[in-house]
Wavefront OBJ file of the C-alpha trace (Angstrom):
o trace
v 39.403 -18.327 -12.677
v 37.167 -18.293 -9.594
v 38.921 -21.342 -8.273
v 42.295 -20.188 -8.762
v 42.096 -16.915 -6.980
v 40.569 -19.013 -3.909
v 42.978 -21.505 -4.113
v 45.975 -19.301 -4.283
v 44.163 -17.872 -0.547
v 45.704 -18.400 2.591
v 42.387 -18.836 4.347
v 44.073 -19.699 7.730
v 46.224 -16.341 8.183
v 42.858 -14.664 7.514
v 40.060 -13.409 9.942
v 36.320 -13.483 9.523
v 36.690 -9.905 8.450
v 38.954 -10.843 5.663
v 37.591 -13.676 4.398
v 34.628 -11.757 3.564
v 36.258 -8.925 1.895
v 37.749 -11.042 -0.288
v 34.360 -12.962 -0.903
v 32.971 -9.899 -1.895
v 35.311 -7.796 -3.799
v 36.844 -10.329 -5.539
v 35.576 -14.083 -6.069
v 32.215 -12.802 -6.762
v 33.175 -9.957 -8.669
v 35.495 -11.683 -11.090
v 32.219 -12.728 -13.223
v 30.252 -9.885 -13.485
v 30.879 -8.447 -16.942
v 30.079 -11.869 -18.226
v 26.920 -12.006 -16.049
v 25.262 -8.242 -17.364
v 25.591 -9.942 -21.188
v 24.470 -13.768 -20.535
v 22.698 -15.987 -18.424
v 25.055 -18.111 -16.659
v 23.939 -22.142 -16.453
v 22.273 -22.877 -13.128
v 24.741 -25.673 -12.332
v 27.671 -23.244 -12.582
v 25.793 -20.604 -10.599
v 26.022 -23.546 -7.706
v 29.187 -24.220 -8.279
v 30.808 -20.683 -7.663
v 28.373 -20.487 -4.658
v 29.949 -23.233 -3.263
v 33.272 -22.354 -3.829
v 32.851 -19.083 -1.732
v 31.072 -21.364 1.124
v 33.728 -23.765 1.575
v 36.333 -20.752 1.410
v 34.144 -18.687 4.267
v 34.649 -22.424 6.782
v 37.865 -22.817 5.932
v 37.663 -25.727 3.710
v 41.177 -26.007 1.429
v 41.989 -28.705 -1.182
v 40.068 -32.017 -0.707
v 39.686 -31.044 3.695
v 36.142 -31.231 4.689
v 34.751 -28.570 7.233
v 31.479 -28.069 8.434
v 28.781 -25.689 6.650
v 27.383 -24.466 10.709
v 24.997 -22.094 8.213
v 23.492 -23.001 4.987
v 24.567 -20.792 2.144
v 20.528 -19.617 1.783
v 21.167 -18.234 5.219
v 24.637 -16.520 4.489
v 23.118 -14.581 1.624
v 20.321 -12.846 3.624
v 21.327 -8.858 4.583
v 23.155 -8.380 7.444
v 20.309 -6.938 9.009
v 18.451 -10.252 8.425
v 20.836 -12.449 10.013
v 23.091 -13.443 7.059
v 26.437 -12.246 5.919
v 25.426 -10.147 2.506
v 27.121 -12.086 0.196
v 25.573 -12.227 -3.642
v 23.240 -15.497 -4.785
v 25.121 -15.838 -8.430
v 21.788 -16.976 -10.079
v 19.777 -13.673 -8.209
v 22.901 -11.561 -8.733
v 23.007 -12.711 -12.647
v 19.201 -11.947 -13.240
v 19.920 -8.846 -11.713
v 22.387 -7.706 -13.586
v 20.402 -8.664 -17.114
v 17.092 -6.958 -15.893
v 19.479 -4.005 -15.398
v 20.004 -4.243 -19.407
v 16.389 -4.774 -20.162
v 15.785 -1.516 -18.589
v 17.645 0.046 -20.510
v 15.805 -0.787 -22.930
v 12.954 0.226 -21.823
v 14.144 4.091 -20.805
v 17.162 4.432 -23.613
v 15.805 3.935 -27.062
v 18.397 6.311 -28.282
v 20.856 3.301 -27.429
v 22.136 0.863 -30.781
v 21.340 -1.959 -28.270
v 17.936 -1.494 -28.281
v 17.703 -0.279 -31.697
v 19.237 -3.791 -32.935
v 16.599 -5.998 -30.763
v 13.790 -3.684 -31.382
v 14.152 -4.248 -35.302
v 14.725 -7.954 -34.629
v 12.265 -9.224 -31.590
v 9.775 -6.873 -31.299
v 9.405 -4.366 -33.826
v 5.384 -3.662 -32.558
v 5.286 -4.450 -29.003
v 7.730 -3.174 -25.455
v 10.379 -5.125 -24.208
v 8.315 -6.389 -21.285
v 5.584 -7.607 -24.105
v 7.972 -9.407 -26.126
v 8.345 -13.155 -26.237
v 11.488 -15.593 -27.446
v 11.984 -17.016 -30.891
v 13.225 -20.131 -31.897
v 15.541 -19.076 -33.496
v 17.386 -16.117 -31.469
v 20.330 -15.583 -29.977
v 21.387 -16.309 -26.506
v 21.990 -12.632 -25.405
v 18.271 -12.264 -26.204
v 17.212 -15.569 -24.990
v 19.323 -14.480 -21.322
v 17.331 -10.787 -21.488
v 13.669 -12.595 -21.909
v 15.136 -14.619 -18.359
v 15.372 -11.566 -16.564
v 11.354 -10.419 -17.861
v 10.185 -11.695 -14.766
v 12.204 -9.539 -12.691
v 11.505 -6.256 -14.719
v 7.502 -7.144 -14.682
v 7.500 -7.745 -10.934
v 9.366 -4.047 -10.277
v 7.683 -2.067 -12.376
v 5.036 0.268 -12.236
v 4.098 3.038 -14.573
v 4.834 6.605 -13.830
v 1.675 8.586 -14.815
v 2.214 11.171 -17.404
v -0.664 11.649 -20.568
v -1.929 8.126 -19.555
v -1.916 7.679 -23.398
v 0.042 4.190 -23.275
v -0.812 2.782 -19.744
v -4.124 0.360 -19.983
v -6.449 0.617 -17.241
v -6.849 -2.923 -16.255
v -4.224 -4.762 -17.617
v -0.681 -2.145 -16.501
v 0.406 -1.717 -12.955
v 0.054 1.941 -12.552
v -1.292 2.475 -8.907
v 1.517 3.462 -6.505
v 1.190 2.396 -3.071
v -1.039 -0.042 -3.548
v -0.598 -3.871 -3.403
v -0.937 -5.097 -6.552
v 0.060 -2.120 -8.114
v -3.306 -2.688 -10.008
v -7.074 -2.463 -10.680
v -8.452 -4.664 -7.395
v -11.788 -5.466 -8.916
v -12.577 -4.231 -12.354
v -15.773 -2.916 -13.206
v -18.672 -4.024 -14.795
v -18.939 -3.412 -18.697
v -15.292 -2.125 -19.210
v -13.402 -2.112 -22.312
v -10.021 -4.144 -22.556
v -8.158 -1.768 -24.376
v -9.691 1.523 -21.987
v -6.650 3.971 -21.035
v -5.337 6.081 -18.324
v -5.872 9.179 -20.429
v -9.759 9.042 -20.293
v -9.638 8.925 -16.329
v -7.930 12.661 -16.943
v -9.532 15.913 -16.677
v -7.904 17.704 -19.436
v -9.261 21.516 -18.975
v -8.246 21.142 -15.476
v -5.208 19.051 -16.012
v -6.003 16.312 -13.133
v -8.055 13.187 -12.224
v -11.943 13.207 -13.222
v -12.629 12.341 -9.921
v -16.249 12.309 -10.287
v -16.012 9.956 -13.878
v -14.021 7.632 -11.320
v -15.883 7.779 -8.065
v -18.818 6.614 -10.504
v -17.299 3.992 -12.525
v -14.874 2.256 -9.981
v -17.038 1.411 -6.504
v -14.929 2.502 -3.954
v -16.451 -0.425 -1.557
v -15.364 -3.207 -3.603
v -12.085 -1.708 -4.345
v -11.225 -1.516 -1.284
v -11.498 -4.031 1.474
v -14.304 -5.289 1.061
v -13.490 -6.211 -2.172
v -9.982 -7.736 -1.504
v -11.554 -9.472 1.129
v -14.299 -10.958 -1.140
v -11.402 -12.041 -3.610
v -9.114 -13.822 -1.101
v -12.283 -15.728 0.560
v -12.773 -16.985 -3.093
v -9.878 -17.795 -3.654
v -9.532 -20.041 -0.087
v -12.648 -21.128 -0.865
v -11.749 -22.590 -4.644
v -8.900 -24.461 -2.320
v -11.068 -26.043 0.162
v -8.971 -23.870 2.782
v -12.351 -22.361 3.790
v -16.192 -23.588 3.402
v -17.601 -20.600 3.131
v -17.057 -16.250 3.855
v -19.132 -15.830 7.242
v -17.880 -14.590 10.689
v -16.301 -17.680 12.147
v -17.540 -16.426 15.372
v -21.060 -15.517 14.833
v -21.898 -17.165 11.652
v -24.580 -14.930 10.127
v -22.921 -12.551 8.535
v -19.743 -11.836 5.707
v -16.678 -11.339 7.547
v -14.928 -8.367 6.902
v -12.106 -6.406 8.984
v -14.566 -3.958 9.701
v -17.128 -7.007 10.570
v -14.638 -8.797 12.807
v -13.300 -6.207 14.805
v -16.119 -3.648 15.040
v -19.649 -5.216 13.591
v -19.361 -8.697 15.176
v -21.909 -9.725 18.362
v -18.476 -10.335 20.380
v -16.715 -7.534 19.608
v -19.826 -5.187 20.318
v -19.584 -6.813 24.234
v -16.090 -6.261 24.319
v -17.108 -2.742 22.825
v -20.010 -2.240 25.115
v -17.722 -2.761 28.640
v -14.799 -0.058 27.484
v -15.062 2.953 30.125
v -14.911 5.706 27.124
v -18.211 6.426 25.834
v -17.492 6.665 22.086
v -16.127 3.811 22.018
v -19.414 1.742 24.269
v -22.299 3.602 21.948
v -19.889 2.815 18.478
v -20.017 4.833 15.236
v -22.600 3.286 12.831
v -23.057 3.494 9.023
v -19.203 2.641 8.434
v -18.153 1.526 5.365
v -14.507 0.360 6.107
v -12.103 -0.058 9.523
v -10.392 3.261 7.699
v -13.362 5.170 7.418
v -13.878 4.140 11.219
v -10.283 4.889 12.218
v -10.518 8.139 10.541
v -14.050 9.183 12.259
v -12.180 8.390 15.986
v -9.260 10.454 15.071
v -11.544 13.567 14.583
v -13.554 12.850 17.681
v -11.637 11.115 19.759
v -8.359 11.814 21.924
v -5.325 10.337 22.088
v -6.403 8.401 24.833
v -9.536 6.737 23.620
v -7.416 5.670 20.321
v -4.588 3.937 22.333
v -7.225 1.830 23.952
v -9.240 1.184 20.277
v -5.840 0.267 18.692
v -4.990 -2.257 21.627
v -8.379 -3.556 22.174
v -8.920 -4.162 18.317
v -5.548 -6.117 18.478
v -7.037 -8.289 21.105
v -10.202 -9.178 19.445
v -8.211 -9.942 16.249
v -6.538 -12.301 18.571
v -9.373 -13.579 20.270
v -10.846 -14.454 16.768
v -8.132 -16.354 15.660
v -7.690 -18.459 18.768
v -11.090 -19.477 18.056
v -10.494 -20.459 14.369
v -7.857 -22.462 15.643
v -10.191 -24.086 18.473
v -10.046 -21.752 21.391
v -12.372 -20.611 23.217
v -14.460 -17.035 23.698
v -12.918 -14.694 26.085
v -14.583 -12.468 28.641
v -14.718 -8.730 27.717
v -13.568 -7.668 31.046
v -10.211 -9.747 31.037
v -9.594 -8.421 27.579
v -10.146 -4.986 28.977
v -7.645 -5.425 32.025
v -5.051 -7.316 29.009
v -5.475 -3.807 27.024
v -4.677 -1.548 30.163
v -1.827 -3.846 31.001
v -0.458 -3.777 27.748
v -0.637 -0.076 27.098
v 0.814 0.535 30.637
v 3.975 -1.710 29.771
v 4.814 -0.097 26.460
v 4.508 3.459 28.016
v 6.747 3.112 30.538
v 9.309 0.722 27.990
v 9.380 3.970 25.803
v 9.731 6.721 29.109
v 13.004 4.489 29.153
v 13.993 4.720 25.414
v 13.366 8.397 25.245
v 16.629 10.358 23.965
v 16.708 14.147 25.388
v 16.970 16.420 22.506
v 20.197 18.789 22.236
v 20.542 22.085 19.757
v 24.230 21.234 19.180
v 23.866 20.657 15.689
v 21.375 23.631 15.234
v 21.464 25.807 12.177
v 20.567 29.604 11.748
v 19.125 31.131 8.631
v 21.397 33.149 6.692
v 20.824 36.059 4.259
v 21.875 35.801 0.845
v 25.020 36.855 -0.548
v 25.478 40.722 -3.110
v 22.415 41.111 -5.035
v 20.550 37.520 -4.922
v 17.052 37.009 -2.844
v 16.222 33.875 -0.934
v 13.156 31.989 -1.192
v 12.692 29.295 1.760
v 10.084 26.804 1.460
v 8.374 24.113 3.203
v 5.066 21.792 3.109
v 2.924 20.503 5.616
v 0.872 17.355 5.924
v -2.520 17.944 7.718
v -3.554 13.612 7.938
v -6.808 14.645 9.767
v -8.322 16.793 7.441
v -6.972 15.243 3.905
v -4.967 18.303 2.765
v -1.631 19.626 2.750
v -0.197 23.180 3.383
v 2.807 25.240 1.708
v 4.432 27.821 2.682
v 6.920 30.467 0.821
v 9.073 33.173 2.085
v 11.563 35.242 -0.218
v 14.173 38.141 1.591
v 16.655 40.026 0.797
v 19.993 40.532 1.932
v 19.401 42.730 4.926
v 16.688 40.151 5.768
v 13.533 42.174 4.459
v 10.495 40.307 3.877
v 10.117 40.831 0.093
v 7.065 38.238 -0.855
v 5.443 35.603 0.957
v 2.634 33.374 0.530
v 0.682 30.254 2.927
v -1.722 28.276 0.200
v -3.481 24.661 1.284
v -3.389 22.311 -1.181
v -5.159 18.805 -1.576
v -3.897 15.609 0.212
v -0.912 13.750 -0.268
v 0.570 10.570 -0.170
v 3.734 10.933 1.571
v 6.061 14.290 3.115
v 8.132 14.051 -0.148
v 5.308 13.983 -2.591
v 4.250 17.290 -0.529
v 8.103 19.050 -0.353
v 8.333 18.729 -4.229
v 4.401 20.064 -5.195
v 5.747 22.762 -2.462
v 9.046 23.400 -3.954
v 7.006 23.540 -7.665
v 4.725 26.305 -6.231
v 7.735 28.216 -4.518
v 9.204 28.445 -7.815
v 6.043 29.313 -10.105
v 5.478 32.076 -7.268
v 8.538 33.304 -7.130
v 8.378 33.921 -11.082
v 5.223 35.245 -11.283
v 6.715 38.103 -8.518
v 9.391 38.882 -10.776
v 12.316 37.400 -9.299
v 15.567 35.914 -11.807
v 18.533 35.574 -9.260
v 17.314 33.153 -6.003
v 18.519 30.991 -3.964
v 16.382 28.186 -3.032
v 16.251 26.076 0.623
v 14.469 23.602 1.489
v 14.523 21.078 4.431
v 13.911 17.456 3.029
v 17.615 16.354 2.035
v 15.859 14.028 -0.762
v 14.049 16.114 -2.301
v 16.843 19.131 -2.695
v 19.419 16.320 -3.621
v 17.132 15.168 -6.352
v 16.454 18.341 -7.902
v 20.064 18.908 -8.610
v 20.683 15.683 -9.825
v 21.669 15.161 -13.075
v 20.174 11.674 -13.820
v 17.043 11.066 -15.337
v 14.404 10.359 -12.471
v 11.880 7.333 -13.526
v 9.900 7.556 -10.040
v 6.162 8.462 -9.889
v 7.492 11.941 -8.919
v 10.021 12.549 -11.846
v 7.777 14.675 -13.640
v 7.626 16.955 -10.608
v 11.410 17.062 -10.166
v 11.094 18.289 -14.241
v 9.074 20.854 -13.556
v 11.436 22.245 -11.050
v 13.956 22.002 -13.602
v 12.425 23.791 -15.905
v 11.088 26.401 -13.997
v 14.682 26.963 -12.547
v 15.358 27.766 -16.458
v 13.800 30.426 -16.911
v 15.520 32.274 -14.400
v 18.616 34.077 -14.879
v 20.401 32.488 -11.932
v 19.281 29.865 -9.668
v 21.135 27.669 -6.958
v 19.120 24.802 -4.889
v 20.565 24.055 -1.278
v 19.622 21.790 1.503
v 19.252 23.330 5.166
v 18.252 21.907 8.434
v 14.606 22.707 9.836
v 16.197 25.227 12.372
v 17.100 27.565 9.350
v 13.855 26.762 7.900
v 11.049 28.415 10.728
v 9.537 30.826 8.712
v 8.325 28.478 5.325
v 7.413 25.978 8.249
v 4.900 28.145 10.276
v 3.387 29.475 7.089
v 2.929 26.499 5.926
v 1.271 25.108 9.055
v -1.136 28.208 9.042
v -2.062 26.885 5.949
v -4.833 24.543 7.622
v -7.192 27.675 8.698
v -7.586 29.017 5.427
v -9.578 28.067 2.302
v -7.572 30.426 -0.477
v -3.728 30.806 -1.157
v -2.746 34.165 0.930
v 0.219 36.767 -0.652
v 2.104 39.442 1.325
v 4.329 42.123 -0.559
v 6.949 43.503 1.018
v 5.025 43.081 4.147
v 5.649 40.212 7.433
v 3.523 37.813 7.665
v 1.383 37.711 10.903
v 1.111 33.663 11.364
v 5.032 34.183 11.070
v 6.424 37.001 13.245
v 7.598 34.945 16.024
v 9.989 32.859 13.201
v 10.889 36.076 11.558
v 11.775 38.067 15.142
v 13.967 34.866 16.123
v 15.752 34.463 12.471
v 16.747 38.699 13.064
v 18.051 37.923 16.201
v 20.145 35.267 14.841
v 22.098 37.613 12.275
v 22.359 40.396 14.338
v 19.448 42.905 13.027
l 1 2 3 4 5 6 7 8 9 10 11 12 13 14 15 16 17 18 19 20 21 22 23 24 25 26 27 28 29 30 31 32 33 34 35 36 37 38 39 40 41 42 43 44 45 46 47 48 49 50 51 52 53 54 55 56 57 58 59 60 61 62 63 64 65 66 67 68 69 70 71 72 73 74 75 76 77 78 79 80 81 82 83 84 85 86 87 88 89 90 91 92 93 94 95 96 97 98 99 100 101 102 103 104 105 106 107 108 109 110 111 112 113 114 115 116 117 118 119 120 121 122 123 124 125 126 127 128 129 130 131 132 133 134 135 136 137 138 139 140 141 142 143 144 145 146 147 148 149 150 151 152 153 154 155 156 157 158 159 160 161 162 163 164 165 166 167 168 169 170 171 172 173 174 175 176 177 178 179 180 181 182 183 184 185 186 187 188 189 190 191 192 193 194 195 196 197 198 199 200 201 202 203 204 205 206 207 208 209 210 211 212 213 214 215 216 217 218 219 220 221 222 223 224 225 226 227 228 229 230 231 232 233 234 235 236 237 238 239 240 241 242 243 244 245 246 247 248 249 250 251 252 253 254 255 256 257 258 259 260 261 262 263 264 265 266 267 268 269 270 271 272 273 274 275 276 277 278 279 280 281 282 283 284 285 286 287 288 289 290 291 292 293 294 295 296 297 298 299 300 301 302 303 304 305 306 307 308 309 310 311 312 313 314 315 316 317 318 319 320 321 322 323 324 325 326 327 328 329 330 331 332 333 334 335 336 337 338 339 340 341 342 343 344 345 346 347 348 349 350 351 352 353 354 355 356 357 358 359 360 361 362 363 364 365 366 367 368 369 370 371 372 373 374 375 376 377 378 379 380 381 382 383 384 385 386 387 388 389 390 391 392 393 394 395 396 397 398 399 400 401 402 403 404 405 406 407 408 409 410 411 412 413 414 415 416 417 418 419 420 421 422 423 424 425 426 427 428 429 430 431 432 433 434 435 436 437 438 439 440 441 442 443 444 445 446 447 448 449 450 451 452 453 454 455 456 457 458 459 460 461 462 463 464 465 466 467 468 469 470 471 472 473 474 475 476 477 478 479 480 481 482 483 484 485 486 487 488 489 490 491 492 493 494 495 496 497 498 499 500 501 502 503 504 505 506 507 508 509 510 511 512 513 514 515 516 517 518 519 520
């Protein structure tokens, strides 16, 4: 069928342009019912690739044209170099890990009701194994395991099913796993004991004490991977390549070291020539020079510690040792360049596209929100602001909250709060704005949300519930001043603050500008 359609093609009448339209929306679209149900034979997988190459150079009948690009090249993103066109084999497993998902989040469905009963009536899809005997739906499904196991993580809810050791469950993290286990650890231990149930969140103090933060960090990765290399005769031993009496570690090698102390020892900032001691980890370091340290002092740090990375890998590879003063004039040289590259990139910022907060419409109240992300001091702020329609402030509150791992992680714990405030003050009819476009768009969505934040986004929903009338828009950060500063005032306080019916100090300037805007 493939053939035929490029056969009956006209390649020569058509442009670049066309030919890969056609490529895309039609030769390798014809088999993709067939590829969501089986696993197609790698040999035929080749084939149809090739068909589509010789197509996209013009080959026709039994002409031979040349291939200036390898198909491996052609299938990379656009971005990447290539064209974007579909690998049939990576498109098929696709396509069947897409099923076995669904039977992992859809047990309502007969299709996994059927192979539940048959394969594996006491274990998850991504536990089960092939049988002699089965079918070759099921025996195309167990291909696509791989796939499935190498995506995904566990989203964090009682902890009840997820095993400590053995389940990814860590987001943001590389592995998506336990680094280095402890010591005297049972196999089977769960999620759910790590909990603090009266308090409903982690026992940090049961897992400071159990899991040593040292080793699994990176220290501890480090330790691994030198075992590893060493186990492969890539390395003889762990110590500094440069010094040779201690353990190299990042924090060794860029900080610790004899050389990097002279390199250290030259800089022209003093916290940088007398060093911070007693460090644990480069973060721990990185984090004690953003606290003390200006802007300044951590360009040069950044740059220099770049160099003496360098510097140590030149010597692995047989270089030779460097002088600390012509590292020092590299650094300045460097930092000088990129300045002035990015005076030239800079964009001037216009207010065309500017947006004014409006008051709400007949009887409703508006609650604005936003979150703040305060990186130096490990904590995050909210802030809450609910009017009515002749603009009155009518409840307000600034609380600090604990630190996050990204802005959208804080907009939806912000957005959670808004609500639960705005319920305990007594409001039913609200309108809600916020400014991250994600986050808003996900609340209203109507699919079912499997990220590590889903149980947030059900929160939301369920709060929204109880009200009598609730609509969720997304605004732009001009029409959002008021959550903003309140939530940035959240850094100088220790305990949530609520005004009633009363303007906020840290927010008068936001509120006197928003007034202006509609004409009060």
């Amino acid at each position: 069928m493939v053939w035929k359609k490029i056969q009956g093609w006209k390649g020569k009448l058509l442009s670049k342009a066309g030919k890969e339209v056609l490529i895309k929306a039609v030769a390798q679209s014809i088999p993709t019912y067939t590829m969501g149900v089986f696993q197609l034979p790698d040999k035929l997988c080749h084939e149809l690739n090739m068909m589509c190459a010789r197509f996209w150079w013009g080959q026709c009948g039994d002409d031979k044209k040349i291939h200036w690009k390898s198909w491996d090249s052609l299938v990379q993103p656009k971005r990447e170099g290539g064209m974007g066109f579909r690998d049939i084999r990576s498109f098929n497993l696709a396509m069947l890990a897409k099923q076995g998902w669904r039977m992992l989040t859809d047990h309502n469905s007969l299709l996994y009701q059927c192979f539940k009963a048959k394969y594996f009536p006491h274990c998850t899809f991504l536990e089960a194994t092939d049988h002699p005997h089965s079918s070759y739906v099921w025996k195309s499904l167990i291909a696509a395991q791989p796939v499935l196991r190498k995506g995904c993580c566990w989203r964090v809810g009682t902890g009840s099913s997820i095993r400590v050791l053995s389940d990814k469950w860590i987001p943001n993290h590389p592995t998506n796993k336990i680094l280095v286990p402890p010591n005297e650890i049972d196999e089977s231990w769960h999620v759910s004991e790590l909990i603090d149930w009266e308090n409903f969140q982690w026992n940090h103090g049961f897992i400071d004490a159990v899991f040593n933060k040292q080793d699994g960090g990176e220290k501890g990765l480090l330790r691994c991977l030198a075992a590893k290399l060493r186990q492969r005769r890539i390395l003889e031993n762990d110590l500094c390549p440069i010094c040779n009496r201690f353990p190299e570690t990042i924090l060794h090698a860029l900080w610790e070291c004899g050389a990097a102390q002279d390199v250290w020892a030259g800089c022209a900032h003093r916290i940088l020539q007398k060093g911070l001691t007693n460090q644990d980890n480069i973060s721990l370091l990185f984090e004690n020079l953003m606290q003390k340290a200006t802007v300044e002092v951590l360009e040069i740090f950044l740059v220099l510690g770049w160099l003496i990375w360098h510097q140590r890998n030149r010597i692995v590879h047989g270089g030779s040792l460097q002088e600390p003063d012509r590292l020092h004039v590299r650094a300045s040289s460097f930092l000088e360049e990129y300045k002035e590259a990015q005076s030239h990139l800079a964009v001037p910022v216009t207010s065309g596209h500017s947006q004014s907060w409006l008051p709400p419409e007949g009887m409703f109240y508006k609650l604005n929100f936003d979150a703040a992300v305060f990186t130096d001091a490990s904590a995050s702020g909210v802030g809450v602001i609910v009017r009515n329609a002749r603009g009155e402030v009518m409840a307000a509150l600034s609380s600090r909250g604990s630190a996050v791992m990204d802005s959208e992680e804080a907009e939806v714990l912000a957005c959670r709060q808004a609500m639960e405030f705005a319920i305990d003050a007594g409001f039913s009819d609200l309108i809600v704005e916020g400014d991250n476009s994600t986050v808003m768009r996900s609340i209203v969505s109507a699919q079912t949300d499997w990220s590590r934040l889903g149980n947030l986004y059900d929160d939301i929903r369920c709060l929204a519930g109880r009200m009598r009338h609730v609509e969720f828009r997304d605004i732009r950060r001009s029409a959002n001043g008021v959550a903003h500063s309140l939530a940035r005032f959240a850094r100088h306080i220790s305990e949530d603050i609520i005004w009633l019916e009363d303007s906020p100090p840290p927010a008068l300037e936001a509120l006197y500008l928003d007034s202006i805007a509609i004409g009060i």
